[in-house]
C-alpha positions as CSV (number, residue, x, y, z in Angstrom):
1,X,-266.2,111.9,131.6
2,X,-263.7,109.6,130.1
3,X,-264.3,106.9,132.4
4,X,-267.9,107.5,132.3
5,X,-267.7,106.4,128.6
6,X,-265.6,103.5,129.1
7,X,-268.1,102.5,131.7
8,X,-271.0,102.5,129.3
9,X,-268.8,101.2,126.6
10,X,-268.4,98.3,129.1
11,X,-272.1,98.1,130.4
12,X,-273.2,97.8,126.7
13,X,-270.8,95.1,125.7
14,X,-271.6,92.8,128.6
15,X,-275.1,93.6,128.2
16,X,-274.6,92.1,124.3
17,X,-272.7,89.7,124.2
18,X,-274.8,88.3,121.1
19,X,-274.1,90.9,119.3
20,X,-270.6,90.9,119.7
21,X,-270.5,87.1,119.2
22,X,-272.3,87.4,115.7
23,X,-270.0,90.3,114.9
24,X,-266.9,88.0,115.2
25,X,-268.6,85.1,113.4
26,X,-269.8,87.6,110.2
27,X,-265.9,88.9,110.2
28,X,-264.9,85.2,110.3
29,X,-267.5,84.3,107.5
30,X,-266.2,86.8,105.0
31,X,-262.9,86.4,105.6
32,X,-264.2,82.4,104.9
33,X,-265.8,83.7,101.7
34,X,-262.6,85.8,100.7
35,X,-260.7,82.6,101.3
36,X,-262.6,80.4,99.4
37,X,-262.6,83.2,96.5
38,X,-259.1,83.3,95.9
39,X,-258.9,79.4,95.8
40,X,-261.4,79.7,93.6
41,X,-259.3,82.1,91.5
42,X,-256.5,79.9,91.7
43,X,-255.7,78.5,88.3
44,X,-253.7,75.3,87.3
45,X,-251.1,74.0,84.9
46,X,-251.8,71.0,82.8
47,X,-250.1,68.6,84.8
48,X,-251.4,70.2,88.3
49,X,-254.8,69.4,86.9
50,X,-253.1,65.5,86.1
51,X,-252.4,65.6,89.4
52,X,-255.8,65.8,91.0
53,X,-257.7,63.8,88.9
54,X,-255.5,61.0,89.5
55,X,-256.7,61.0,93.2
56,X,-259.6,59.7,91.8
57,X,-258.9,58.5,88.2
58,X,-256.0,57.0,88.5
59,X,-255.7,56.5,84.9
60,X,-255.8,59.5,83.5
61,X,-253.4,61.2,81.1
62,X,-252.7,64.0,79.7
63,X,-253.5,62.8,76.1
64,X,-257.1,62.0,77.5
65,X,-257.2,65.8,79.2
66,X,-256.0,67.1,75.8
67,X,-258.6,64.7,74.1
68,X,-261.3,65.7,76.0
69,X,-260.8,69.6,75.3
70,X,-260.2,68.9,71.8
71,X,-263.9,67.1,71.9
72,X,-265.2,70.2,73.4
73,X,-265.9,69.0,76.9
74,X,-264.0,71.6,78.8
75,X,-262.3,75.0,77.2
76,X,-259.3,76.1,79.9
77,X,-257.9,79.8,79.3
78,X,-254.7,80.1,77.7
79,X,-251.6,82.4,78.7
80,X,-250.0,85.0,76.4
81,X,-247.5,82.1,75.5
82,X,-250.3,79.5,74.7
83,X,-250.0,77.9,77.6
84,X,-253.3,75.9,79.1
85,X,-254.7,77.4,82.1
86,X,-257.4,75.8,84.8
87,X,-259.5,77.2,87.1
88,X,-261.7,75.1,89.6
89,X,-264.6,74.8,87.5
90,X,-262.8,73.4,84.5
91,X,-261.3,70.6,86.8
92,X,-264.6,70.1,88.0
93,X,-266.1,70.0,84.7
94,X,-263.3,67.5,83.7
95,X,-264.0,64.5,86.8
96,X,-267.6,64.7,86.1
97,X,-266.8,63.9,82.1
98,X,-264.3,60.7,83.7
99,X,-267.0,59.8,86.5
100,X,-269.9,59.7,83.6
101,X,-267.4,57.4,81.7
102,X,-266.1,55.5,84.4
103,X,-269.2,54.7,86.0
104,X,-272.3,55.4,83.7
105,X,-270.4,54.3,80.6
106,X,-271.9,57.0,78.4
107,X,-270.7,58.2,75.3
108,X,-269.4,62.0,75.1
109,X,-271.8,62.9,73.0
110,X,-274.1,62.3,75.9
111,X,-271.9,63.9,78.5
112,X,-271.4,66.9,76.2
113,X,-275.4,67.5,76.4
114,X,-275.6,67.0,79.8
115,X,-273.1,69.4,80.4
116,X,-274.6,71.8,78.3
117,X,-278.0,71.9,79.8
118,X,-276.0,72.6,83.0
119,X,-274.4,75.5,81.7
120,X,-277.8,76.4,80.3
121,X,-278.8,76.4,84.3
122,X,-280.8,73.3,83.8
123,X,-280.9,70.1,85.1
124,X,-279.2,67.0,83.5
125,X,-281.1,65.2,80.9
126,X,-281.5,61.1,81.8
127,X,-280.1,59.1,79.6
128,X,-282.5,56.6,78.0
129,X,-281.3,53.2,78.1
130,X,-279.8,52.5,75.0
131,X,-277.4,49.9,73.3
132,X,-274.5,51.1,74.7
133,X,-275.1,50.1,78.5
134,X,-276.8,47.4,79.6
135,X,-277.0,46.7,83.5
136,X,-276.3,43.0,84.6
137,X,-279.0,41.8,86.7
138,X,-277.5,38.2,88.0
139,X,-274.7,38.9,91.0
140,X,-271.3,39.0,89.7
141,X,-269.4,35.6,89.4
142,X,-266.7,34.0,88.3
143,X,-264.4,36.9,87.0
144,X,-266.6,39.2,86.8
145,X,-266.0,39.3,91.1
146,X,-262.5,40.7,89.5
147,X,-263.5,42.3,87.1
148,X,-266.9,43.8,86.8
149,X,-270.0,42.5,85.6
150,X,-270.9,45.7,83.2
151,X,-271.3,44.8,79.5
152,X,-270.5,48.1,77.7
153,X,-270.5,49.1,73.8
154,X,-267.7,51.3,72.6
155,X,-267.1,52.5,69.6
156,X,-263.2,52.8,68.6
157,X,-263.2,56.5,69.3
158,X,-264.7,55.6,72.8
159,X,-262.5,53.4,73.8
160,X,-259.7,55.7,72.9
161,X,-261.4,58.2,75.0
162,X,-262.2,56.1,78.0
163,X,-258.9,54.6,78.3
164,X,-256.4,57.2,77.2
165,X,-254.7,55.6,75.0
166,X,-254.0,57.1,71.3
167,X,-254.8,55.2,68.0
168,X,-251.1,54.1,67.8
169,X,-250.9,52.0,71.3
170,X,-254.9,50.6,70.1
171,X,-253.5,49.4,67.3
172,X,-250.4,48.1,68.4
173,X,-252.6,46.0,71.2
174,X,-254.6,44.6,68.0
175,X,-251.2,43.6,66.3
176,X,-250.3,41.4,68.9
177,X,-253.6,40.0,70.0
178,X,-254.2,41.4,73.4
179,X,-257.9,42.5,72.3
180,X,-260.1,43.2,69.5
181,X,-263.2,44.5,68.3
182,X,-266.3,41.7,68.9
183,X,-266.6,39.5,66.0
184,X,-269.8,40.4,63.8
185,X,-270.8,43.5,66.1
186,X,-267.8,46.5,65.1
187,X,-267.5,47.6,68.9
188,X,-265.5,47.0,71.9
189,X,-267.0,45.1,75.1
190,X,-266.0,45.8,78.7
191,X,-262.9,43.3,78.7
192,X,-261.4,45.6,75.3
193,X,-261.5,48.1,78.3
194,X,-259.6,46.7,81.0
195,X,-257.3,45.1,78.9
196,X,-256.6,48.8,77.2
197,X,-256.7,50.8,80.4
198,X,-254.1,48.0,82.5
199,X,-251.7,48.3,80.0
200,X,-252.1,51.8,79.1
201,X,-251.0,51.7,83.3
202,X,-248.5,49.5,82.7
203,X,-247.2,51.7,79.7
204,X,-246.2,53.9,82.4
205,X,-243.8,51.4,84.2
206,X,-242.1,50.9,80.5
207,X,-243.9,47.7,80.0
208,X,-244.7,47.5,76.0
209,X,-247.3,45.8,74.5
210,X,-245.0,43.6,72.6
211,X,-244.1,42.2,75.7
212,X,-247.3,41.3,76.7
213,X,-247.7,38.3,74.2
214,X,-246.9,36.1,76.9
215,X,-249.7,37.1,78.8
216,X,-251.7,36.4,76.2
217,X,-250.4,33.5,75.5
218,X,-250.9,32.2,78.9
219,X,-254.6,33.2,78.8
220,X,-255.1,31.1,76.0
221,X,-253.6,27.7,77.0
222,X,-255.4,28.2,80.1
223,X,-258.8,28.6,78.5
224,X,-258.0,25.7,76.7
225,X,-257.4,23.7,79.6
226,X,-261.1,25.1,81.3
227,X,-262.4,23.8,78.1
228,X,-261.0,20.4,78.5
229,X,-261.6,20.0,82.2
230,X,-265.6,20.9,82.1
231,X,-265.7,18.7,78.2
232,X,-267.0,16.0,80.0
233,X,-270.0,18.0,82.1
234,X,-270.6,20.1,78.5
235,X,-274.7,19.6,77.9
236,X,-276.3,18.2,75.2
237,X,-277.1,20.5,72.5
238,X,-280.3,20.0,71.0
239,X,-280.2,18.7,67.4
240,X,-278.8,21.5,64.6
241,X,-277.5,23.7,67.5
242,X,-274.4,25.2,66.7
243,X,-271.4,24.8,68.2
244,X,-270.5,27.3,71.1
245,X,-269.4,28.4,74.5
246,X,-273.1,28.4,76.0
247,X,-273.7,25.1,76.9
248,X,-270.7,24.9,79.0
249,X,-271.2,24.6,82.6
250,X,-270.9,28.1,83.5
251,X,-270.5,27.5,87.4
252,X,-268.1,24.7,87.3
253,X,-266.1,27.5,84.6
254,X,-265.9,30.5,86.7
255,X,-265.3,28.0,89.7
256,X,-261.8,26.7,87.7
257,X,-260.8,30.5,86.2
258,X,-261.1,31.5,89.8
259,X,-258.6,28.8,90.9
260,X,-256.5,29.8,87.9
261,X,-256.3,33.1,88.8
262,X,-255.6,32.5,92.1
263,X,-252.7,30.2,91.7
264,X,-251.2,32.5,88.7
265,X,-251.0,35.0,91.4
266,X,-249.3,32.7,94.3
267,X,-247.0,31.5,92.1
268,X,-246.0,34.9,91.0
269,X,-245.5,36.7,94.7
270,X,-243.6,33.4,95.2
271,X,-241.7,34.2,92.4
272,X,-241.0,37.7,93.4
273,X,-240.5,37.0,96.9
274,X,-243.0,38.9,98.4
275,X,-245.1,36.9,100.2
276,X,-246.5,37.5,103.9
277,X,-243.2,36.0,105.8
């Protein structure tokens, strides 16, 4: 009798091997879902949370995390002792606030909505196109190759936002004359930015701002010599036209800060010794 049973038990397993196929592949799935629960679950310290986002976001702090949940953008759950927990979503919530930043440029208040209507289950509002972006049609040139051809408007509480830096470092930057607000307009431009964020990076190697005058220095006279080398090629304004950068020769200026550029950089991986050998 027992070998009878064995028999059929055998008979009906070769005669589905479907079924038993689909059988392992629904054990493998939940132990997949179970898996990807407890990950899920899993929740993260402050600087765990860095730690990621600076795959990405290299930038990132953790004044700008704290900044961001003090602006309501993401609300982690806190321990018994007070202490900031993160769960997968939050960290989620928290690249697409730097990715809307980084590479929409829009303001929080605009991210905060869009977030909102997500938790509300509904799709992101668009944006209209407003002051604060405006997309460059003409291909990058000059610097902009470098640097990004993206004119952005920030506000100072958007810059401290997007670059991480707190109102101390801004305005030590301001003191010594690394960048300002634009002249007339009470906002930052995209170059306010990148100045802000590369030194809030080089912040991190112990490089002050203080120490940075040089830089700036160096920036200037070579402006100055641009402006001297392309005088003679400067059009002629028309009669009661005021005095100004735009009727410069704009290719033979991004030609010559290109050149600059390059040979500040030669000379300084001479200087350092780290040149291709």
């Amino acid at each position: 009798m027992v070998s009878s049973r064995l028999s059929a038990a055998a008979a009906a397993s070769a005669a589905s091997p479907r079924l038993n196929r689909a059988g392992r592949a629904g054990a493998r799935a939940v132990a997949g879902a179970g898996a990807d629960a407890r990950i899920a679950a899993k929740v993260l310290n402050i600087g765990e949370v860095l730690d990621r986002l600076r795959v990405d976001y290299p930038d990132i702090t953790l004044s700008k995390i704290r900044y961001l949940e003090a602006e309501g953008l993401v609300e982690p759950a806190r321990t018994s002792a007070n202490y900031r927990k993160y769960s997968a979503a939050d960290v989620a919530r928290l690249a697409y606030v730097l990715h809307a930043q980084r590479e929409r440029y829009l303001p929080l208040r605009v991210i905060k909505d869009e977030l909102a209507a997500m938790d509300r289950g509904e799709a992101p509002p668009v944006a209209a196109p407003g002051p604060r972006a405006v997309p460059s049609t003409p291909p990058a040139t000059g610097l902009d190759v470098l640097l990004g051809a993206e004119r952005v408007r920030l506000s100072r509480r958007e810059l401290l936002a997007a670059s991480g830096l707190d109102e101390e470092a801004l305005a030590e930057l301001e003191h010594h004359g690394l960048l300002r607000a634009v002249s007339g307009g009470g906002y930052y431009d995209a170059d306010a930015l990148v100045v802000a964020r590369t030194v809030g990076l080089l912040a991190a190697h112990g490089v002050q701002a203080r120490h940075l005058r040089a830089a700036r220095a160096a920036a200037d006279r070579e402006a100055g010599l641009i402006e001297a080398a392309v005088a003679p090629l400067r059009a002629p304004r028309s009669a009661g036209a005021a005095a100004g950068d735009d009727d410069l020769p704009r290719d033979s200026v991004d030609e010559l800060a290109l050149l600059l550029v390059r040979l500040h950089a030669a000379l300084l991986r001479a200087r350092l010794g780290s040149g291709p050998r």
